[in-house]
C-alpha positions, 0 to 999 in steps of 0.5 A: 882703062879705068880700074875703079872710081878713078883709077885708069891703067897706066904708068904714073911716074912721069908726074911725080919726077919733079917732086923731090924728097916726098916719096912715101907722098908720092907713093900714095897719089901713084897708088890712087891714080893706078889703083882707083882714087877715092873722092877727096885728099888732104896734102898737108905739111910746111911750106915750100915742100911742093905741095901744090906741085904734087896737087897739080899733077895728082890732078892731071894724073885723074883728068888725063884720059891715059890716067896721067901720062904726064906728057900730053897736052891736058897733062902740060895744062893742068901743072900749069894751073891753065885746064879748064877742068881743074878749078882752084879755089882760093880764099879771098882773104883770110877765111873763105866766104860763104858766097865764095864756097857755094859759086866755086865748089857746091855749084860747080861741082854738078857740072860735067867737065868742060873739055869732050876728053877729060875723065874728071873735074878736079877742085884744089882747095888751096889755105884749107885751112881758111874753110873754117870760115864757112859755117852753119847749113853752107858748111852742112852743104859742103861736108855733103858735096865732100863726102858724096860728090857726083861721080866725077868730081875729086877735091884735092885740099892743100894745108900747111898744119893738119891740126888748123882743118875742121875736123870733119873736113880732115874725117872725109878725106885721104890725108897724105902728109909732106915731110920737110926736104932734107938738106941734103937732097936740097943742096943736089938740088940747088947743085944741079938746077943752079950750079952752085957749088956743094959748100955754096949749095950745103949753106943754103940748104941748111939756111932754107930748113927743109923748104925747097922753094925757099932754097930754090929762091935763095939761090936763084935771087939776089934779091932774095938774099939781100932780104935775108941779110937785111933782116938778119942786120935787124935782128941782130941789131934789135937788142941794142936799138931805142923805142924809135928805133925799133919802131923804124925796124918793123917798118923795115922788115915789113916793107921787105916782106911786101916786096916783089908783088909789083914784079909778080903782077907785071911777069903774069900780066906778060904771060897772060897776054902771050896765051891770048895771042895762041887762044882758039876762040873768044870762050877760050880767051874769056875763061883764060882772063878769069884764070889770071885773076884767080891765079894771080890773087892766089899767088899774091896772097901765097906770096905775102905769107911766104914772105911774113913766114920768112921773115919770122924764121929768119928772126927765129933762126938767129936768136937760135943761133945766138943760144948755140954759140953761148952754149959753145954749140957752133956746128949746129948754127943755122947761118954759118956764114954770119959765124963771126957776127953770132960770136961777137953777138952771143953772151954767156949765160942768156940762154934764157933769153935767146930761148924766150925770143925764140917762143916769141917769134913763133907765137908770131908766126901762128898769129900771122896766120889769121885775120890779124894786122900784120904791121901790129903783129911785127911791131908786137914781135919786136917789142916782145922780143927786146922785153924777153933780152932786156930781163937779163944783162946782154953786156 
């Protein structure tokens, strides 16, 4: 029985049970499905803290017709991303585009659900941040369908930094905030899902800073490691490394964070061919096809910048941790197991050093996050961090 504008009676915490670490989060999208959801949530917070996950089964929880039961069939397809009532919205680059707002959102958004049973049509906005993009009487038009929309129709914005959404896209809607996972809660994780060891599992998490996916694909990846060992190698040989040298490392860290889109077209491209073969009819089979583009742009885009964000904290995290061990600071070093290596690399005295390496990284880090060429902004990065070693005496 609906209970307000969106709100059906009805226990909700089947959704949410895959979410770990995130209880006030949950809290608060429980409370909106049981009690009535109001017309737009902002879910902001850093990367790899299941934001998406939680956007998606909030989602289902509001086009569910027990109000989010989490086991019926629209339930299933809706975490899955593949409910034809459940639009996501991806910028094709770096800022939305005017045409992509109007035809995804603002045009859409008049339409009733596609599916006779569904109580909702959902919009996930995923990059909020790249709405900054829109301007002028189509960001008017926006705003309006944000702050008024047809009675049916929710939005769910994802964000990883609250201050980079418009300010008045932030007014119009219900922030509910994601908190790093503690490292804790990730190592039971990673103990449990993989079977790691508590030591195995306990480096990881404290490698991963309070990002669940990224443990998660430690653990599950060899791969994955091998990226973080060769970019460690890169920055801890950075210091001693010529102009060709360092020019050749970008190159390299760059190639490893262009790597994995292939595979990642290859394993959708399978999955979408096997929902074809269980498709109803010839509308099913069209609007399945147009899904696969969408998501698969979107987790190509997601991809890169999960590997670039990577890339930046792993050089971030050893200059850290080369400040700690000069200051004879070793339990709080982040790679615990290249320990002997941190030992043999930190000098006395370059604390400032290291400091100003680390601002340098993550001045990257923001960078990246706009319309900027990614092989100039590491090559910069690079450069900007031997200047920062090179002002005082590293022998």
């Amino acid at each position: 029985m609906k209970t307000g504008r969106g709100g059906w009676d009805g226990g909700v915490s089947k959704l949410f049970s895959h979410i770990i670490g995130q209880e006030l989060a949950v809290a608060l999208l429980s409370r909106a499905l049981e009690q009535g959801a109001a017309h737009a949530y902002l879910l902001c917070g850093p990367s790899g803290v299941q934001k998406m996950d939680a956007a998606l089964a909030f989602a289902a929880g509001l086009v569910c017709a027990q109000g989010g039961c989490g086991e019926c069939n629209a339930c299933r397809r809706v975490r899955e991303g593949l409910h034809p009532d459940v639009e996501l919205v991806t910028p094709a680059g770096n800022l939305f585009r005017v045409e992509e707002v109007r035809e995804a959102i603002t045009h859409h958004a008049a339409y009733r659900p596609f599916e006779a049973d569904s109580r909702a049509k959902v919009f996930i906005v995923t990059e909020a941040e790249a709405l900054r993009g829109v301007q002028g009487e189509p960001a008017n038009h926006l705003l309006k369908t944000l702050e008024e929309p047809p009675r049916h129709v929710y939005f769910i914005l994802v964000a990883d930094r609250l201050e980079d959404v418009i300010p008045t896209l932030v007014s119009r809607c219900q922030v509910v905030e994601f908190r790093p996972v503690p490292a804790p809660l990730i190592a039971g994780d990673l103990v449990a899902r993989h079977g790691l060891s508590f030591a195995e599992a306990s480096l990881i998490a404290r490698v991963a800073e309070g990002d669940l996916e990224y443990a998660r694909e430690l653990a599950d990846e060899e791969e994955a490691r091998r990226r973080r060992d060769r970019l460690l190698d890169l920055a801890r040989d950075l210091p001693a490394a010529g102009l060709i040298q360092t020019e050749a490392a970008a190159d390299a860290a760059l190639a490893l964070a262009e790597e994995g889109a292939p595979n990642l077209e290859t394993r959708m491209t399978e999955e979408l061919e096997r929902r074809l073969q269980w498709a109803a009819d010839a509308r099913e089979r069209e609007w399945l096809k147009k899904r696969h583009d969408q998501l698969l742009k979107r987790r190509l885009r997601r991809l890169r910048t999960e590997r670039l964000v990577m890339l930046t904290r792993v050089f971030a995290g050893w200059y850290r941790d080369l400040a700690l061990v000069s200051l004879g600071a070793e339990a709080a070093v982040l790679n615990q197991d290249r320990l002997e290596e941190l030992r043999a690399s930190a000098v006395p005295g370059c604390l400032p050093a290291y400091h100003r390496a680390v601002l340098v990284v993550r001045r990257t880090r923001d960078r990246l996050r706009y319309n900027v060429d990614a092989r100039c902004t590491i090559g910069d990065m690079f450069r900007s961090i031997k200047e920062a070693l090179t002002e005082w005496p590293m022998s």
